[in-house]
C-alpha positions in Angstrom: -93.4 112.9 4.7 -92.0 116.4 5.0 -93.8 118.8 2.2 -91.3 121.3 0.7 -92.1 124.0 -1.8 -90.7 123.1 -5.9 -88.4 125.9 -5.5 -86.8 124.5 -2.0 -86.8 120.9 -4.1 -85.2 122.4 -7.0 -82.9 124.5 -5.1 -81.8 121.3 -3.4 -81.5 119.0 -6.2 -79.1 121.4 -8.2 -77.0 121.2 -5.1 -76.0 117.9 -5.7 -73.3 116.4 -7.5 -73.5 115.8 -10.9 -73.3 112.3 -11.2 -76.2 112.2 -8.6 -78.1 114.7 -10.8 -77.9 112.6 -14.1 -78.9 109.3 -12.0 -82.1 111.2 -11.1 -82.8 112.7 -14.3 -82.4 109.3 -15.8 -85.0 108.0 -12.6 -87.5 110.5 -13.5 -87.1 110.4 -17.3 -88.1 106.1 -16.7 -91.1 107.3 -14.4 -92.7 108.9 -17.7 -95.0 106.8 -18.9 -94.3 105.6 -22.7 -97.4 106.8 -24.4 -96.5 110.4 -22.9 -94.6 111.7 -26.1 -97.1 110.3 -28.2 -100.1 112.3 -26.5 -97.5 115.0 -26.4 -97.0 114.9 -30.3 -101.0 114.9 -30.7 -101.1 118.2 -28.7 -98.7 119.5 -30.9 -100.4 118.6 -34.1 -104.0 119.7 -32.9 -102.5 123.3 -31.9 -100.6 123.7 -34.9 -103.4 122.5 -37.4 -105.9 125.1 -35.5 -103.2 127.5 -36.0 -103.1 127.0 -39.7 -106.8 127.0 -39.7 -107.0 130.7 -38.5 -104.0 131.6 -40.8 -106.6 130.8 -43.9 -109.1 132.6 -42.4 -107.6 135.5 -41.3 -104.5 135.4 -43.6 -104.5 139.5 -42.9 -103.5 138.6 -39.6 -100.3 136.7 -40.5 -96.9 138.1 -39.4 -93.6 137.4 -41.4 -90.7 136.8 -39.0 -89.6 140.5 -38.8 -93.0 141.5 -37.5 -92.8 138.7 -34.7 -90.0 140.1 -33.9 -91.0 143.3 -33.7 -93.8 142.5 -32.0 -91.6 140.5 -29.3 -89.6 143.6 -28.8 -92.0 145.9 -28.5 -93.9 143.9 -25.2 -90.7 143.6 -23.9 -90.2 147.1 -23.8 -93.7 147.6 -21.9 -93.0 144.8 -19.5 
């Protein structure tokens, strides 16, 4: 079998038709196994309780939406 780089696969694959696109998607979305979203979801809910954990303990360290923001800005700007 021929190896080709993700971005030669993906360049290819958006090259096709629509209807051929969706087919595929729909292909690869059946491949996923079923418990996937549910370890997925676990993930999730372990990142975002240890997230709230160091919120309590540090709550100096919290940002309200504008300073996220802010804060988002600013790296772009140095990037």
């Amino acid at each position: 079998m021929l190896s080709m780089s993700a971005a030669s696969l993906t360049q290819s694959l958006f090259s096709l038709p629509v209807p051929e696109r969706i087919a595929l998607a729909d292909q690869l979305y059946a491949s996923v196994p079923q418990d996937w979203q549910a370890e997925a979801d676990a993930a999730w809910l372990e990142e975002a309780e240890q997230r709230s954990a160091e919120m309590e303990t540090h709550p100096d360290m919290v940002l309200n939406h504008d300073e996220f923001l802010a804060g988002i800005t600013l790296k772009r700007g140095k990037a």
